[in-house]
C-alpha positions as CSV (number, residue, x, y, z in Angstrom):
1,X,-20.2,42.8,14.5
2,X,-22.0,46.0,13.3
3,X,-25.4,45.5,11.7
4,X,-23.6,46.7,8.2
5,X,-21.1,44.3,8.6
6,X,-22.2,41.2,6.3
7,X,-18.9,39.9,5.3
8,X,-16.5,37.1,7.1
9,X,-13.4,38.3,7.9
10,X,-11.8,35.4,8.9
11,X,-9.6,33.4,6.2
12,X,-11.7,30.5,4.5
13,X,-10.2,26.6,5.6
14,X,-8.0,24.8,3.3
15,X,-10.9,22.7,2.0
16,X,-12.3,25.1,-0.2
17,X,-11.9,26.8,-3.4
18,X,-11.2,30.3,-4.3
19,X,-14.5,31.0,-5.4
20,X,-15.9,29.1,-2.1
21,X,-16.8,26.1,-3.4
22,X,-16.0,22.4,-2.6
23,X,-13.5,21.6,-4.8
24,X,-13.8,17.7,-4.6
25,X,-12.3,17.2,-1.3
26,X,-15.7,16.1,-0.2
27,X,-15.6,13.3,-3.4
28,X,-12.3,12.7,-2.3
29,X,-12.9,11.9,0.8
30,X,-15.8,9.5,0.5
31,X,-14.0,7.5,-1.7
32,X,-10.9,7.4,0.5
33,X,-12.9,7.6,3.8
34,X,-13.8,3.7,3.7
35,X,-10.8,1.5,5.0
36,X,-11.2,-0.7,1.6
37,X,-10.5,1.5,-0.5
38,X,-7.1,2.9,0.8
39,X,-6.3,-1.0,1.4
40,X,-7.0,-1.6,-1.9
41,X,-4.8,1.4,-3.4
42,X,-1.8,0.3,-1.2
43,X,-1.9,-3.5,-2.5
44,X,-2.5,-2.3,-6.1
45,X,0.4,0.0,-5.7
46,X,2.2,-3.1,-5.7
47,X,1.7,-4.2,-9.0
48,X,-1.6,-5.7,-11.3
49,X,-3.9,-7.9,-9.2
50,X,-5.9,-10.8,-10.4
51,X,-9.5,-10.3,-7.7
52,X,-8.7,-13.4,-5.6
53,X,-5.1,-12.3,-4.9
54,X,-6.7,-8.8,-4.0
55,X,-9.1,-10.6,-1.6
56,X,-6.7,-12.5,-0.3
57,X,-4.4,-9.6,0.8
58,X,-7.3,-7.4,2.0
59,X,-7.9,-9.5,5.0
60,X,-11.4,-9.7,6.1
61,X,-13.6,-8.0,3.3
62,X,-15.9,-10.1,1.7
63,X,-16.3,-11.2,-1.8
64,X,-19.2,-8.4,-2.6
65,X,-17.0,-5.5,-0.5
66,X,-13.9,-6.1,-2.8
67,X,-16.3,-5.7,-6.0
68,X,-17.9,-3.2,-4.5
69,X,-15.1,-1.6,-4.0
70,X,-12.8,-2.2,-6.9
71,X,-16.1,-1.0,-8.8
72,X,-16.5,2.6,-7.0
73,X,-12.4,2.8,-7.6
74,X,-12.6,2.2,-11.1
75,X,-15.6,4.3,-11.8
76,X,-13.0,7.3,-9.9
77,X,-10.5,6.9,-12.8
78,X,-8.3,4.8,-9.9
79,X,-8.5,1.3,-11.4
80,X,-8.8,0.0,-14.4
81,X,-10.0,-4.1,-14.6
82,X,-8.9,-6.0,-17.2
83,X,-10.7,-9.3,-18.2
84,X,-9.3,-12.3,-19.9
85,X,-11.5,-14.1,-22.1
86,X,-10.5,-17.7,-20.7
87,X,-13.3,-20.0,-19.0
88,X,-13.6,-18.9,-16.3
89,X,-12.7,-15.4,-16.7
90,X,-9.7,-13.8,-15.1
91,X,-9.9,-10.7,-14.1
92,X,-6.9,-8.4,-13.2
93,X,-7.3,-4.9,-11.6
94,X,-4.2,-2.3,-11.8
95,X,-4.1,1.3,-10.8
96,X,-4.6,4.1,-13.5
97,X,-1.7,6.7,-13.8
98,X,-4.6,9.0,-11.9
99,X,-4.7,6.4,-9.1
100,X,-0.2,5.9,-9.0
101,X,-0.6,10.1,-8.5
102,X,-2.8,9.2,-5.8
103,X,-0.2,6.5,-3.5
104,X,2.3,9.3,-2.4
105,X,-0.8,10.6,0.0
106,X,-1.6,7.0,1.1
107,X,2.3,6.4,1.6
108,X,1.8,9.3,3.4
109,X,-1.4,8.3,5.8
110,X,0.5,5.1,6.4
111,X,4.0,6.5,7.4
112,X,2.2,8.8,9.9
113,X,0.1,6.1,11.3
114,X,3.1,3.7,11.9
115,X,4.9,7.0,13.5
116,X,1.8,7.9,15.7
117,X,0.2,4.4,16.3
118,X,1.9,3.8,19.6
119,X,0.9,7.7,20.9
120,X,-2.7,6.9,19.8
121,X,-2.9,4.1,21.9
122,X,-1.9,5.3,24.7
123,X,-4.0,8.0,24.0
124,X,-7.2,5.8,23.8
125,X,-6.4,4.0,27.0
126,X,-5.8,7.1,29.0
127,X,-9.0,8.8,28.0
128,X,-10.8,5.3,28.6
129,X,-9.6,5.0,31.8
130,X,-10.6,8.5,32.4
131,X,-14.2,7.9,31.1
132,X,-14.8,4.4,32.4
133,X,-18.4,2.8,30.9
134,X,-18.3,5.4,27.4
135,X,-19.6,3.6,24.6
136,X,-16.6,4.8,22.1
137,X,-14.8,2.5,20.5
């Protein structure tokens, strides 16, 4: 590169805007980075959820995950919680029209991992057995 060279001539990654900026992948992604989340999104694709039915099909996230969760989803635009004014409360959780637009890329995510999930296996168990005592997992 010549000193009066200044610009980057290579084409900029998918990620990024036009104008060069982040345009939300990054938000995006650290909604949909956590496994709760997607899980989430794929059970309320389903239908309306009252929160123990959600729990109960998101095995193995705990009581202050889900709300956690369903919290950071809903404050997104994803969700939208509904509660009944019975004693106690019920509470019912549905995706928003923003979060149905959203399933078509989790559908997605999932088809590919049930079409690559064996390959990735075997992946992992080569390369383990090729780097015996490595602390990935």
């Amino acid at each position: 590169m010549s000193v009066g060279h200044t610009t980057v001539t290579t084409p900029r990654p998918v990620l990024w805007c036009e104008d060069g900026v982040d345009c939300g992948i990054r938000d995006l992604l650290s909604r949909l980075g956590d496994k709760w989340s997607v899980l989430a999104v794929v059970e309320l694709a389903q239908g309306v959820r009252r929160f123990r039915e959600l729990q109960r099909a998101l095995t193995g996230i705990s009581q202050r995950m889900l709300t956690l969760t369903v919290r950071r989803l809903e404050r997104d635009g994803l969700v939208s919680r509904t509660v009944h004014p019975t004693v106690p409360p019920q509470v019912e959780y549905e995706l928003t029209a923003l979060g149905h637009s959203l399933t078509h890329l989790v559908r997605a995510m999932v088809d590919w991992s049930y079409d690559h999930h064996d390959a990735i296996v075997d992946s992992r168990a080569a390369w383990d057995e090729a780097n015996p005592g490595s602390e990935i997992r």
